[in-house]
N, C-alpha and C positions, 0 to 999 in steps of 0.2 A: 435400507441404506440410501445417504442419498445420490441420487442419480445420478448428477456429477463426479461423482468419486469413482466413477468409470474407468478403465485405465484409456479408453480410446477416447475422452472426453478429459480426461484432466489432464494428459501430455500432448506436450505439441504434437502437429499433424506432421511432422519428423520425427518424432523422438528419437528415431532408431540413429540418426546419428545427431542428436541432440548433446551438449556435453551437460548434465543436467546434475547439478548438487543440491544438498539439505542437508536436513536433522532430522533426526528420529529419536523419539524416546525409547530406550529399552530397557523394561523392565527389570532383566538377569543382569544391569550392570546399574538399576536403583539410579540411573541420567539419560542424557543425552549423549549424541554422537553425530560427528557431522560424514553426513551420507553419501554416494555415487547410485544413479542408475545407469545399469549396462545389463542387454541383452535380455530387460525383462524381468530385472532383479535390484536388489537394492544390497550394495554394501556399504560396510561399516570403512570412514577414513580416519578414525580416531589414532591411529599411529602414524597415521602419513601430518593429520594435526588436528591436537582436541578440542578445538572452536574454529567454526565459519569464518570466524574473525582473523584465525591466524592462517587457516586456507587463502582465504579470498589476499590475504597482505602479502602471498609467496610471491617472487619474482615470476614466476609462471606457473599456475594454477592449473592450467589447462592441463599441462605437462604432468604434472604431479600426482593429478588424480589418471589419467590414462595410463601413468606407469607403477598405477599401487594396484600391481595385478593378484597381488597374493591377500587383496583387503577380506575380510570374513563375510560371508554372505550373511544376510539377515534374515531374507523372505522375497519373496517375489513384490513386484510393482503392486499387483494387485490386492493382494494381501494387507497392505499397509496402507495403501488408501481406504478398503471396508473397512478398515478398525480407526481410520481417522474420525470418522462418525462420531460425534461424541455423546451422539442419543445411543449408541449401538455397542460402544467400547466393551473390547472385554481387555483390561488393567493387567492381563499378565503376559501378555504379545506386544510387539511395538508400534508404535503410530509417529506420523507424521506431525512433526513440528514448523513451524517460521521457520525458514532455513538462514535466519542471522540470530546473531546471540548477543553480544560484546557490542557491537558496534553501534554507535548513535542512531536513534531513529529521526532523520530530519523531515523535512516535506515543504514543497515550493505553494504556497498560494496564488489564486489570481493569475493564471499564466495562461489561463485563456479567455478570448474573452465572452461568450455566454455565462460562463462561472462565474466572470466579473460583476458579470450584470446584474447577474442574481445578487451578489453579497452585497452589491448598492443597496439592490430591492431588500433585502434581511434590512439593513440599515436604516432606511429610510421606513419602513413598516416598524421600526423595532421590537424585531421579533415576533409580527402577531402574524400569523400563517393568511386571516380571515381579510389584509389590505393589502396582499402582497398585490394580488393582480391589477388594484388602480394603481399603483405605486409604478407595476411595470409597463401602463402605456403612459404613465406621465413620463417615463425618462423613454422610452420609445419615440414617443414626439420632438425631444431634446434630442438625444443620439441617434435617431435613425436606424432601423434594422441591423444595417452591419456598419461596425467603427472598427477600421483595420489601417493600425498604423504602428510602426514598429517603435516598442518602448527603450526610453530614451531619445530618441531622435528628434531633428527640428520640427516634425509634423507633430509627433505629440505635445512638443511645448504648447503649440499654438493651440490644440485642444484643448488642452489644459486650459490654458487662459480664458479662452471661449465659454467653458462650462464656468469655470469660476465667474466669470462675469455675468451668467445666466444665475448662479448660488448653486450651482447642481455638483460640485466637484464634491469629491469623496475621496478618504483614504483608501478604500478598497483601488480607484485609481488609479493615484497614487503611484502603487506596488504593480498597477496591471498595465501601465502603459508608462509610467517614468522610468528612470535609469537604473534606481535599486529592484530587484528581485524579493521579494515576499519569502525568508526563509526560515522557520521557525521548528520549534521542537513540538513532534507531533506525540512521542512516547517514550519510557524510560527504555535505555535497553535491556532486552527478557523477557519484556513486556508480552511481545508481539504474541500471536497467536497463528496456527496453520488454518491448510485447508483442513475443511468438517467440522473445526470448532467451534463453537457461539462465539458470535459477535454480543458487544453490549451497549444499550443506550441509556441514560441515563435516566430513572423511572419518574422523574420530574419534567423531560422533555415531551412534549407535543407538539414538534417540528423539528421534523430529522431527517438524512437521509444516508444512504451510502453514497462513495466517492471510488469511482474505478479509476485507479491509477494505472501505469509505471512505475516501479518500482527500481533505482539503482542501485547496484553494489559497488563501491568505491572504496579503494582501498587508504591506507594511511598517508599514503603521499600522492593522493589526488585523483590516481588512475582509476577510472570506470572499467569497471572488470568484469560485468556481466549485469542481469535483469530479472525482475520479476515480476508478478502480478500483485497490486494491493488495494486495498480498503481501507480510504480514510473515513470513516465512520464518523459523521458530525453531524451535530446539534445545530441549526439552525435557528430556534428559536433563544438558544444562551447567546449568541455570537452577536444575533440581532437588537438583543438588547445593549450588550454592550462589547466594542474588540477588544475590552480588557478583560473580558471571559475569555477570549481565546482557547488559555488552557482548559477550562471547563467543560468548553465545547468538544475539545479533540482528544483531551488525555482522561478515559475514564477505564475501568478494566474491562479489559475486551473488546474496547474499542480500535485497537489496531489489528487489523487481518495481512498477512505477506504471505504469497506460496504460491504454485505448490514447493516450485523451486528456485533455485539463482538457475538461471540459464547463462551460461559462460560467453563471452565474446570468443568465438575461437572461427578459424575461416568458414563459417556457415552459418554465422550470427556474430551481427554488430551492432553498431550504435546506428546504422542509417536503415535497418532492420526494424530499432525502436521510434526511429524520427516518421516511417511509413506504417506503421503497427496500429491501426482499428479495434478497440475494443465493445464488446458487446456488454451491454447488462440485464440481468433479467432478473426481478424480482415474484415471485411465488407464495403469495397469501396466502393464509389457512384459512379464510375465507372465498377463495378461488378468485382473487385479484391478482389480477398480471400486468406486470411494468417492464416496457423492455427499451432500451435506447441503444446510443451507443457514441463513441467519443474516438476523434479520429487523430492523431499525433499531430496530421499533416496542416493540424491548423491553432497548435498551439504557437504565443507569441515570441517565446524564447526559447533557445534550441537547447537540447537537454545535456547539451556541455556546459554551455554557460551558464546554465544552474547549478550544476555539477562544482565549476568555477569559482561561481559566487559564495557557497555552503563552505568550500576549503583554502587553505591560501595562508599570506601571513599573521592575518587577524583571527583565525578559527584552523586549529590542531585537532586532528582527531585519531591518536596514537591507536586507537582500534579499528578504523576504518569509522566508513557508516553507510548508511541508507536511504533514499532520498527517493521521497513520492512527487513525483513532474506533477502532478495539478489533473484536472479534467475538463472539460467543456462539460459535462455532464449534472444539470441539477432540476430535477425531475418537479413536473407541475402538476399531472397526471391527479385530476380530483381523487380522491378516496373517499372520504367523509361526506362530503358534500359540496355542491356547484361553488367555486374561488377559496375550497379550502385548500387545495391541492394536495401533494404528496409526504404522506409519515410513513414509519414503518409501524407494523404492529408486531406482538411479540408472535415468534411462528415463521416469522416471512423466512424464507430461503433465498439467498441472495446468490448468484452466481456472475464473477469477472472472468469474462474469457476472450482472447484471442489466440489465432492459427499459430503464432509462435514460439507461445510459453503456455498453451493450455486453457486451464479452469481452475481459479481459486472459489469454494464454494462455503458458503457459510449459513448459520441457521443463529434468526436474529432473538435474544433474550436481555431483561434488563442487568443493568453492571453489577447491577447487587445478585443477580442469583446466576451468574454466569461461573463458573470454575475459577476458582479463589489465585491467584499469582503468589506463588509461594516460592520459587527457586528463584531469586538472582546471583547478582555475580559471586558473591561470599557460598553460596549454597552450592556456584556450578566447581566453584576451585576446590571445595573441600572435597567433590565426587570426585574429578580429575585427579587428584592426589591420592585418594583412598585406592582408585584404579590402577596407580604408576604412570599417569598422562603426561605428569609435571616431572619426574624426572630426569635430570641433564638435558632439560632443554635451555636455552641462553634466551634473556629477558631483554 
């Protein structure tokens, strides 16, 4: 099993009074169900509501799940973590899913600025992994180690101006220090994938990497309702040839990771919880290559309301809620191949997102074509719901 699927490594260093929800697949009911742990165990909230999506959208969630004292038990924490393994599964026990379903999967770019830097450097290399590093002290020399200036404002104009008049400005920029926010569609919803299950990359890329996020849950009319751990799983070498790959780079199957769980905003976790929150990353080679970093909240450019802000509002509805990855400081150089090839993954690697708050999202990396095929969406989850009695007399 792997390692991370721990229960004292994949819940926060709280749990115990964590308000901590998901999804679980369970086989005896042929779907999904969205989850509670409490006391060591996992139950089922499929009657309190049949999707995360209609959880996370109640007036108070917190409440809801603390008062669904009679929910069905499923199995123990631990239990259901060993069988999220997806090298390990045994198909007729339940495992841990993405604990969102319905809701849009969004994601912020460029919101920090090392990350910035790097997507210059993808840009300006276009996509060749082998000039990334002259690339990054010619704009070192240009920017200076650290450019910290709050986006939008009148210091960034003047940057702006500065580099353009040098020819160095870039759209990655742009979105990383001017007024708009970088907000795009990273996955279909359904998409997503939990902790234990492969990740995918795309068997064409040879410059890739993970992306440890924050992950938000936001409900349909704005409110940030809780958080999670995720993996933007991207391509580097598509993105760098061109930002009209975008999708190519970021929407492949399996390339979205969320989990283990939404950790709820309730009085022992909030949003200023996630604004001070340190993540760790660790990658694990089947060649016994080790990549470790880590990405610290306290230094991202835009605070993760105003992202939150930006993604929802009059111009963008999202009657299901949605989800929304804040971005990283994180994009690893770490040679693997050879001296200025820097960092890919190989198929094998074990990837692990963890912070003291909300855990260990842990995944094991395989290409998008031989990763576990995406067969339930939303058509596939209504007809189980209905077949169950989930959909009936509820008001739409």
């Amino acid at each position: 099993m792997l390692a991370d699927l721990d229960p004292a490594r994949a819940l926060p260093r709280d749990a115990a009074r964590a308000t901590l929800v998901g999804r679980a697949w369970l086989p005896a009911r042929q779907g999904p169900s969205p989850v509670v742990v409490r006391g060591g165990a996992v139950f089922d909230l499929a009657r309190v509501a049949p999707t995360t999506s209609e959880l996370l959208d109640l007036a108070d969630p917190v409440r809801a799940v603390r008062g669904a004292a009679d929910a069905e038990r499923i199995g123990t924490i631990g239990e259901l973590l060993a069988n999220s393994d997806e090298a390990m599964r045994d198909a007729s026990k339940p495992w841990l899913l993405a604990p969102n379903d319905l809701q849009a999967i969004k994601a912020a770019g460029v919101t920090f600025v090392s990350s910035m830097l790097e997507r210059v450097i993808e840009e300006q290399a276009r996509g060749d992994a082998a000039k990334a590093e002259s690339v990054r002290g010619a704009l070192a020399g240009i920017l200076g180690e650290k450019l910290s200036v709050k986006p939008g404002s009148a210091e960034a104009e003047r940057v702006k101006q500065a580099l353009i008049a040098q020819k160095a400005w870039s759209q990655y920029l742009e979105v990383g220090i001017g007024p708009d926010a970088e907000i795009f569609t990273k996955a279909q919803p359904m998409s997503a994938v939990g902790t234990g299950a492969d990740i995918g990359i795309h068997p064409q890329s040879s410059w890739n990497n993970p992306e440890p996020e924050i992950v938000l849950a936001v409900s349909s009319a704005g409110r940030v309702v809780g958080a999670a751990l995720g993996n933007d799983v991207n391509l580097r070498d598509f993105e760098g040839r061109s930002a009209l790959l975008l999708s190519k780079a970021k929407d492949n199957t399996g390339s979205c990771a969320i989990g283990p769980f939404v950790r709820l905003f309730d009085e022992h976790f909030g949003v200023d919880d996630v604004r001070r929150a340190d993540l760790a990353l660790r990658v694990a080679g089947p060649e016994g290559f080790m990549l470790e970093g880590s990405s610290s909240m306290s230094e991202i450019s835009r605070d993760p309301l105003d992202l939150a802000a930006q993604a929802i509002g009059a111009n963008h509805q999202y009657p299901d809620g949605f989800v929304l990855f804040l971005g990283t400081m994180f994009a690893p150089v770490k040679d693997r191949h050879g001296p200025g090839q820097g960092f890919t993954h190989v198929v094998g690697d074990v990837v692990t997102i963890s912070t003291p708050s909300l855990g260990a999202l842990v995944n094991r990396v395989k290409t998008s074509d031989t990763v576990a095929r995406w067969t339930m969406g939303a058509v596939g989850l209504m007809r189980n719901l209905a077949q169950r009695g989930l959909l009936q007399g509820r008001s739409t």
